[in-house]
N, C-alpha and C positions, 0 to 999 in steps of 0.2 A: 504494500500500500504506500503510495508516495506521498509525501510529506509537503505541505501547504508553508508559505511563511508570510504572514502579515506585517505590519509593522509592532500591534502588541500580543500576539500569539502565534503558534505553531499549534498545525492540527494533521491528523493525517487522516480523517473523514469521519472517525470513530471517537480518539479520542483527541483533548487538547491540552495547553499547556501557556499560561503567560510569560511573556518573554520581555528582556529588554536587550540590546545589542549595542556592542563593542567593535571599534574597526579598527583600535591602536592610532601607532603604529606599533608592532611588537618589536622588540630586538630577537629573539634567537625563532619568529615564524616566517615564513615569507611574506611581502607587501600583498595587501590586499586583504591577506586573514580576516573575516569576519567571525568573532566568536558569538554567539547566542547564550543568553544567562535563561536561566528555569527562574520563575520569580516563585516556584516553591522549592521544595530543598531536593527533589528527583525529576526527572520527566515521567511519563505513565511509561510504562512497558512497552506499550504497542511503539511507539515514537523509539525510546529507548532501542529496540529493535532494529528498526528501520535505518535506526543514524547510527549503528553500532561501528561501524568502521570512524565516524567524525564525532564518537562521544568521550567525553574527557571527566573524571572525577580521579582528583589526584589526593584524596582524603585519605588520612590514613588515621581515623575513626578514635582517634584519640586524643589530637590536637584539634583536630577539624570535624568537631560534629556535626555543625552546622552548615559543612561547606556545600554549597549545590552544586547538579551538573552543569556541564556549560558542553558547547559543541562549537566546535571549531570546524568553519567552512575555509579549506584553503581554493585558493584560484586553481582552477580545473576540476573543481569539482563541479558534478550535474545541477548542486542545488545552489552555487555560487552566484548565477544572477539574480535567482528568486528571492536570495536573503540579503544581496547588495540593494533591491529596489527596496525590499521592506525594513531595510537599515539607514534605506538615505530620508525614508517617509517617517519613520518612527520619532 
């Protein structure tokens, strides 16, 4: 199921997720990187799934309880212009 990207959410037809977006500039990502924040502390599953190759939680459940996932769209990816248009709107 392919994944939708608004300016304040991500949905993939079922389920969804509030969002808000980051474009940097990063130092150690390449130009362009658009990361996506979860504005709750996971994304749903089904999403989760879908973005599993560009999902990022770097918690390590001890220091970071509270840390959400975030998903990192680099340039060339398929969903790279869907989330630069709903990154430049947001």
């Amino acid at each position: 199921m392919a994944v939708k990207f608004s300016p304040k959410r991500i949905s993939n037809g079922r389920d969804w997720c509030g969002v808000h977006y980051g474009t940097g500039p990063y130092v150690s990502l390449p130009a362009g990187t658009i990361t996506v924040y979860c504005k709750g502390t996971i994304f749903p599953a089904s999403i989760r799934k879908a973005m599993v190759s560009n999902l990022e939680n770097n918690s390590d459940m001890m220091t970071d309880y509270f840390e959400s996932d975030k998903l990192r769209i680099l340039p060339g990816s398929p969903y790279h212009a869907e989330a630069a248009k709903a990154a430049s709107t947001a």
